[in-house]
C-alpha positions in Angstrom: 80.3 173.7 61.9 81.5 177.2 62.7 84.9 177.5 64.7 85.5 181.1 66.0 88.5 182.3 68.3 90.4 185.2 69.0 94.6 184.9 68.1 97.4 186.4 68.0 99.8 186.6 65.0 102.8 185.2 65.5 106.0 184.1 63.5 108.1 181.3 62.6 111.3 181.8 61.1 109.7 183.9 58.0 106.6 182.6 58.2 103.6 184.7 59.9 101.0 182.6 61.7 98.1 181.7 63.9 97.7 178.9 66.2 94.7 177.4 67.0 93.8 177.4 70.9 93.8 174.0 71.9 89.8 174.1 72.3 89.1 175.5 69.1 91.9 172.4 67.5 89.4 170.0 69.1 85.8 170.9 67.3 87.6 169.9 63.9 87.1 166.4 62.8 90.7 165.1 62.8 94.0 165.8 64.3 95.4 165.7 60.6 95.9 168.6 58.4 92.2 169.6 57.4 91.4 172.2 54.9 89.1 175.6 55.9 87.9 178.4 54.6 86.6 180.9 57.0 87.1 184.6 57.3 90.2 186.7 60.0 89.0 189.8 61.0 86.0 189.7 58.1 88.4 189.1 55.3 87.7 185.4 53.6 90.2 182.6 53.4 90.7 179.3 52.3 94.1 177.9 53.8 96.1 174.1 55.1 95.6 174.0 59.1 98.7 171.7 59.4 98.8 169.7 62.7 101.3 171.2 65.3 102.3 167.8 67.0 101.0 168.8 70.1 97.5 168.1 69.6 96.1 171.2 67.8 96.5 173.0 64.4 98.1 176.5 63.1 98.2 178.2 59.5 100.3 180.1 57.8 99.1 183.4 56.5 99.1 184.6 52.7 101.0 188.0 52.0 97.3 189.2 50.4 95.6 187.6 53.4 98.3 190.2 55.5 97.5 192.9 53.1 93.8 193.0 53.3 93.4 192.8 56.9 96.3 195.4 57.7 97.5 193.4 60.5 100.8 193.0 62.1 102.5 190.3 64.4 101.5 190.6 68.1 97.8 192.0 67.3 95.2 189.7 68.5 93.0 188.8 65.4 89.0 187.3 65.3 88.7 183.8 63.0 86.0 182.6 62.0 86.6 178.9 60.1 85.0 175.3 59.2 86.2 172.7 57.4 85.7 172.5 53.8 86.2 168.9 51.5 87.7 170.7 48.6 91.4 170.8 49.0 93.2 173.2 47.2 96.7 172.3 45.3 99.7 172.2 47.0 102.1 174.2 46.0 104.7 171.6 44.3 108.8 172.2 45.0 110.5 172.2 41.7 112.4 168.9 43.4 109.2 166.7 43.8 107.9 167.5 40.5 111.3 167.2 39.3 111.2 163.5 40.2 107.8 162.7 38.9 108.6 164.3 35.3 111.9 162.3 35.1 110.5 159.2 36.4 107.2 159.7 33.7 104.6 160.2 35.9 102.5 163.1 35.3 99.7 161.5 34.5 100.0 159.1 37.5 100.3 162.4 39.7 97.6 164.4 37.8 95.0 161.4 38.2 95.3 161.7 42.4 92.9 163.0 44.4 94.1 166.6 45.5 94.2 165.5 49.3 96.8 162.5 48.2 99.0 164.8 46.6 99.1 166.8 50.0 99.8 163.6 51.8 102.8 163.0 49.6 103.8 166.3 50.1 104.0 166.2 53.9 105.6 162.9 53.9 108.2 163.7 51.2 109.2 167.3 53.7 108.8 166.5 56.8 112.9 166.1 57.4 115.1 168.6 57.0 117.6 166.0 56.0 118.4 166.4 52.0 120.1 163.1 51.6 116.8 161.8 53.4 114.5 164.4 51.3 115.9 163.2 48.0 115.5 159.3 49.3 111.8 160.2 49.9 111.2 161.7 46.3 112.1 158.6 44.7 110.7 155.8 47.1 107.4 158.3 46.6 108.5 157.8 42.6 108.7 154.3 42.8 105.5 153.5 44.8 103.5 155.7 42.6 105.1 153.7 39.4 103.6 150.6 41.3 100.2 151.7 41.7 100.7 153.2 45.3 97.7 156.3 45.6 99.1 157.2 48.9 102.4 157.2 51.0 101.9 155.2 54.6 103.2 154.5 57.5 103.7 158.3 58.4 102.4 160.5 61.6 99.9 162.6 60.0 99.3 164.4 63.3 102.5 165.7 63.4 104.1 169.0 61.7 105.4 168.1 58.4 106.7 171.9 57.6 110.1 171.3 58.1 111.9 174.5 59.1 109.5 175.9 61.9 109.2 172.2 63.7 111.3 169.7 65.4 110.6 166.2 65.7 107.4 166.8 64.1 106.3 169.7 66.9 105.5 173.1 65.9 108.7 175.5 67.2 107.5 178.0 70.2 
C-alpha cells in the first residue's frame, strides 16, 4: 500500500519535519508509531512516523535526507511511503543504556524484538520531567529483570518526543 502526499517542511524546536495530512495518517494500519520507507521528492528513506496525538503522524528528517533533496523549510515536498515490518534501531540515550548496563541486562535488551525496544523508548521519554525520566529507566530496569518484553499501560497514539509535544500532542 502506497501512501503519496504533497507537504511542507516545517520545524520543531531544531528538528525539521513533515506532517502527514490527516487523510494520508488514515490509510496506515495503526494510529501508533509505524515504520516506512518510501521516497521525498524521489530520494528513498526509511524513517519512525511517530503519532502526533491528534490522530495522524509526522517524521523527522535526516540531515543526509536534507542534503540529497536540497530542500529547505517552507518548500512543499512530494512523499511517496508504505509501511514496512522491519524496524530499524532506535537510537539509544547514553542514560537508558546506562541503566541496562548497570542493572546487567544487555543480553535481556539485545534478545527483544527491535519494535519492543522502540516501545521502551517512547515510554521511558515521553516526559520532560528528569526526576520522572530517571524513575522510568529503572521501573523499565526492573520489569525487564522480571521477564517483562514490553512496557504497558502507555498511550501509544500519542507523541512520545518530548521537547516538540505537550501532553503527548505534537507542538504547532
Amino acid at each position: 500500500m502506497s501512501i503519496s502526499f504533497k507537504a511542507i517542511l516545517s520545524n520543531i524546536e531544531a528538528r525539521t519535519i513533515i506532517k502527514l495530512p490527516m487523510n494520508s495518517s488514515e490509510k496506515l494500519p495503526s494510529r501508533g508509531m509505524i515504520m516506512v520507507q518510501g521516497t521525498m521528492n524521489g530520494v528513498s528513506f526509511i524513517a519512525p512516523l511517530e503519532p502526533d496525538g491528534k490522530g495522524s503522524h509526522w517524521f523527522e528528517l535526516s540531515d543526509i535526507l536534507l542534503n540529497e533533496t536540497r530542500v529547505t523549510l517552507g518548500q512543499i515536498v512530494n512523499v511517496d511511503l508504505e509501511p514496512v515490518n522491519e524496524w530499524i534501531e532506535p537510537e539509544i540515550p547514553e542514560d537508558i543504556m546506562d541503566g541496562i548496563l548497570k542493572s546487567g541486562l544487555m543480553s535481556q535488551w539485545d534478545s527483544l524484538t527491535t519494535k519492543a525496544r522502540w516501545e521502551w523508548l517512547r515510554w521511558i521519554r515521553s516526559t520532560n520531567n528528569a526526576a520522572t525520566r530517571e524513575k522510568r529507566i529503572n521501573v523499565a530496569c526492573s520489569k525487564l529483570q522480571k521477564g517483562d518484553r514490553r512496557p504497558c499501560c502507555f498511550d501509544a497514539t500519542r507523541c512520545t518526543v518530548a521537547d516538540v509535544s505537550k501532553s503527548g500532542v505534537l507542538l504547532d
